[in-house]
C-alpha positions in Angstrom: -74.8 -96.2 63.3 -73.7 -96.1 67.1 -74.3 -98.6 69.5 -77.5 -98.0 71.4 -76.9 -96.3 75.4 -77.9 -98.7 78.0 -81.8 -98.9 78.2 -80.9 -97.4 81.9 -79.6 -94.3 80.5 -82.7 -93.9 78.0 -85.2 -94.8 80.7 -83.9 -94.1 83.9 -87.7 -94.1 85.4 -88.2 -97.9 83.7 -84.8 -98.7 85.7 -85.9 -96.9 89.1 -89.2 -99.3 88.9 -86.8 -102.5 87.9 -89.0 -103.1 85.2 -91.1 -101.9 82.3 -94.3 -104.1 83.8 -93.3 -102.4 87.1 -93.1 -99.0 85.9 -96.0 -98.9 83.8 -98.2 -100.3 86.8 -96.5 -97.4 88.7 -97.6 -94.6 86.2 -101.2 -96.3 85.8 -101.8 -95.2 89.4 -103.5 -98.4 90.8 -105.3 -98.8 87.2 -102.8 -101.8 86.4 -102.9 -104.0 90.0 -105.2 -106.6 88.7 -103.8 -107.2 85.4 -101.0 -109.6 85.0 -98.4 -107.6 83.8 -95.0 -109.0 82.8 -91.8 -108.6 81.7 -88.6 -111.1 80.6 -86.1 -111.7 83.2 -83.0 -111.3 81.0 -84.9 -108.0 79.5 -86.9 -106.6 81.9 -86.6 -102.8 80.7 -87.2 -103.1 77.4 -90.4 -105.8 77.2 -94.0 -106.1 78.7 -96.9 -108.0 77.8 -99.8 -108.7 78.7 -102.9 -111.4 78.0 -106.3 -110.5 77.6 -109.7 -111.9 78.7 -111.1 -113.7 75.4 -109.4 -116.4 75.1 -108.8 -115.8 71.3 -106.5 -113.0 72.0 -102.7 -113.1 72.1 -100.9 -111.0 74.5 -100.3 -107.1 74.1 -96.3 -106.7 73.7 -95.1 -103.4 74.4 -91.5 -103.1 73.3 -88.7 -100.5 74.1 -86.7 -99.0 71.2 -82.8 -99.2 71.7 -82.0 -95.3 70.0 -84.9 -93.0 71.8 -87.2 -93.1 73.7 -90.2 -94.6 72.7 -92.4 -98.0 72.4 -94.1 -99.6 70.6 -96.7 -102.2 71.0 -98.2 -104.8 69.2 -100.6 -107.5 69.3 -101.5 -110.4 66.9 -104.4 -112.4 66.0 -104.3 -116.3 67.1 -105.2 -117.7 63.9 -102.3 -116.4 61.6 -100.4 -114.6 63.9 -100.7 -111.2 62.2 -100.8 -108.1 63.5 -104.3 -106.7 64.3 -103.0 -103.9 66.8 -99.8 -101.7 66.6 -98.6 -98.2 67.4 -95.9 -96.4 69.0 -95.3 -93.4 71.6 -93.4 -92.0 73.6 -96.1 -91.4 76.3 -96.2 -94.0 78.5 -99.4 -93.8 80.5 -101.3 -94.4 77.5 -99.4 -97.4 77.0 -100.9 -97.9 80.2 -104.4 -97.1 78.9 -104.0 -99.6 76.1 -102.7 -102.1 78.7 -106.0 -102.1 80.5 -108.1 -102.0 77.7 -106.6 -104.9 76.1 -106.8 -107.2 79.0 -110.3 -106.5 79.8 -111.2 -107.7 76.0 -112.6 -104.2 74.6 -112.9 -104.2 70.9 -109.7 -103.0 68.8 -111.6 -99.7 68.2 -112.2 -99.4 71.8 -108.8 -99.9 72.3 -107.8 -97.3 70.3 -110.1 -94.7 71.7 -108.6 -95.4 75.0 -105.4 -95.0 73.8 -105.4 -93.3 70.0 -101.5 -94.3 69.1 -103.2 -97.5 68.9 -103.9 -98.1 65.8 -105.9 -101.3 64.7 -104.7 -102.5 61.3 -107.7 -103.4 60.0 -108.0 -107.2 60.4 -110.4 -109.1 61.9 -110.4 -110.8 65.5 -111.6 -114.6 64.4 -111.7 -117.3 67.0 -112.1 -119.9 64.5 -109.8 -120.6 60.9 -112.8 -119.9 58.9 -111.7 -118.9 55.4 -114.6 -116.8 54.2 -113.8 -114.6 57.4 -110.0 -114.8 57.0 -110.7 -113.1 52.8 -112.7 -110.7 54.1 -110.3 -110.5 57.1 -107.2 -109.6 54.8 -109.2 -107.4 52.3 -110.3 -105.1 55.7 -106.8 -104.7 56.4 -105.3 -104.4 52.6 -107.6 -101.0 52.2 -106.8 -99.7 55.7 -103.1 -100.0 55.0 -104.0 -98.4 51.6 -105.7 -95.6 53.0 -103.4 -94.2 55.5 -100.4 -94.8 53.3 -98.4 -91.0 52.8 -96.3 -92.0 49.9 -96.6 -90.2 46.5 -97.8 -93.3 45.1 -100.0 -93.6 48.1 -103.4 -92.6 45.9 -102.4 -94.8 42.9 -102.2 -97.8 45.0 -105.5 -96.9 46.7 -107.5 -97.0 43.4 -105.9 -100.3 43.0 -107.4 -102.0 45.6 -110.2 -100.7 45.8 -110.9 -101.4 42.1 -109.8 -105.1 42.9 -112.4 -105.3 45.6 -114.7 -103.9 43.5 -114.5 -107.5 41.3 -116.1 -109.9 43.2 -114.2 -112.6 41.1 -111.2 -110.6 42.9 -113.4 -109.8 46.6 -113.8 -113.9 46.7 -110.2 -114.7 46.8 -107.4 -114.0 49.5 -105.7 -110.9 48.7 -102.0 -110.1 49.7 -99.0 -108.0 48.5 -95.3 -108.5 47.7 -93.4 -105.5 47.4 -96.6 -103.3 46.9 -97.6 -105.5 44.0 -101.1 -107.0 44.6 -101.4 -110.6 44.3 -104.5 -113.4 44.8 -104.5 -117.1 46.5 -107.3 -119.3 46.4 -106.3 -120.7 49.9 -105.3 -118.5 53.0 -102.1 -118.3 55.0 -100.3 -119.9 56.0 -99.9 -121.7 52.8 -100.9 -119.8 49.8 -101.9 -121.3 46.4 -101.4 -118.2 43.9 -104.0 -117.9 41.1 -104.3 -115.0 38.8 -102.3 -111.9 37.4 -100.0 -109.6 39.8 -101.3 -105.8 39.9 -99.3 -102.8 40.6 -98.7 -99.4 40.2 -95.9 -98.1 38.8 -95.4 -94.6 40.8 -95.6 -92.4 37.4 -99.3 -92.5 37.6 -99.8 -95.6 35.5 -100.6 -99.5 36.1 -99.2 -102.5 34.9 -100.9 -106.1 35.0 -98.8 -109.2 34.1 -100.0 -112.8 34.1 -96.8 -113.9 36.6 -94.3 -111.7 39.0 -91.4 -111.8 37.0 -93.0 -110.5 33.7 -93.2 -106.9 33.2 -96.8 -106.9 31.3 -99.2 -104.2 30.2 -99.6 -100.7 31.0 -102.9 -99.2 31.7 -104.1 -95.9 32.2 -106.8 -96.4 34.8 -106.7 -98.7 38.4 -110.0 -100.1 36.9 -108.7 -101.1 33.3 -106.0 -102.9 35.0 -108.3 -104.9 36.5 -110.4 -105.3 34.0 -107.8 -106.9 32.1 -106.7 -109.4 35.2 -109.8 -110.8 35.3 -109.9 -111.7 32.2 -106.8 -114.0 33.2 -108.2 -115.5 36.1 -108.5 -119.1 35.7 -112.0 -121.0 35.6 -113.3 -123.4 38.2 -111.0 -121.9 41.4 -113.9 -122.5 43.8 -114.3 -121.3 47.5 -111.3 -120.3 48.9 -109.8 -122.7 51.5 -108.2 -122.6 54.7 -104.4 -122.6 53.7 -103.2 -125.3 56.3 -100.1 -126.6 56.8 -99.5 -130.4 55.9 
């Protein structure tokens, strides 16, 4: 790949402005003066961010990508610090729009609406480490992801969770995935403790369920036999999930 053109030769407006803070206040039209709008010295025309009113929230970052122009922005919850808000464009008053939105503390969908490349990613904004809300958190975001996925196994791996959150034995615990393959912890990030069979589907129109990663287990025809068939290797006694916290 070639190296990337000077970020003033892919956005000259950004570099007539000095900044992308400045030139994003410039193209919000007096919508932007109140907000405290930054960017880094040593990159000021490719980064902005901005914080936000509840103090829960961690700044909006709006970055500039290096081989055409577009940006992307992003913003994370405070707890885990995973995304809860990302999206890219090309269009940079609606960055604008999301800007203002953001700092004045409207809710993620609100967000989007004011700004639709916006996309929320599902999760949960949680002011406290509560692991009830963190499951329920990571399973909101596990079947957004699964429902705008466009890949041809993008319907298979639907079914799957879906038919895991079905369980409840399965809804109780904290889901995540590794490479696609859906796994269970009976403590939250940041430090898991992995209980319970790895789910997946194998792209053909089939599912597999093995008792451990590295194993290449059964075959089933159906997202709910698979399942059927984890539970029954689910451990006994795993309790409440707990907060997964660092020593």
């Amino acid at each position: 790949m070639p190296p990337p053109p000077e970020p003033a030769a892919l956005y000259p407006d950004v570099a007539a402005s000095g900044s992308l803070a400045a030139a994003l206040r410039a193209v919000a039209d007096g919508a932007l003066d109140d907000v405290p709008l930054t960017s880094p010295a040593d990159e000021p025309l490719s980064a902005a961010s901005t914080g936000s009113v509840p103090p829960h929230r961690e700044p909006l970052r709006v970055t500039a990508w290096n081989h055409e122009r577009k940006w992307s922005v992003d913003a994370d919850d405070r707890i885990l610090g995973l995304s809860v808000l990302r999206g890219e464009t090309d269009d940079l008053a609606q960055i604008a729009r999301a800007v203002r939105a953001w700092h004045d503390g409207e809710s993620l969908d609100e967000v989007h609406a004011a700004a639709p490349f916006a996309r929320p990613t599902g999760r949960l904004e949680l002011a406290e480490p509560d692991p009830v809300q963190l499951v329920e958190s990571e399973w909101s975001q596990l079947r957004a992801e699964a429902a705008a996925l466009t890949t041809p196994w993008a319907h298979a791996h639907r079914d799957l969770v879906e038919a895991a959150h079905a369980a409840p034995e399965f809804r109780a615990l904290y889901p995540f995935t590794s490479h696609w393959a859906l796994r269970f912890s009976s403590s939250t990030r940041p430090l898991l403790d992995i209980v319970g069979p790895v789910l997946w589907c194998t792209g053909e129109g089939g599912f597999r369920m093995a008792p451990v990663m590295s194993e290449q287990g059964q075959e089933f025809r159906t997202a709910h036999e698979a399942v059927a068939a984890a539970l029954r290797l689910l451990p006994d006694g795993i309790g409440p999930v707990r907060y997964g916290e660092l020593p």
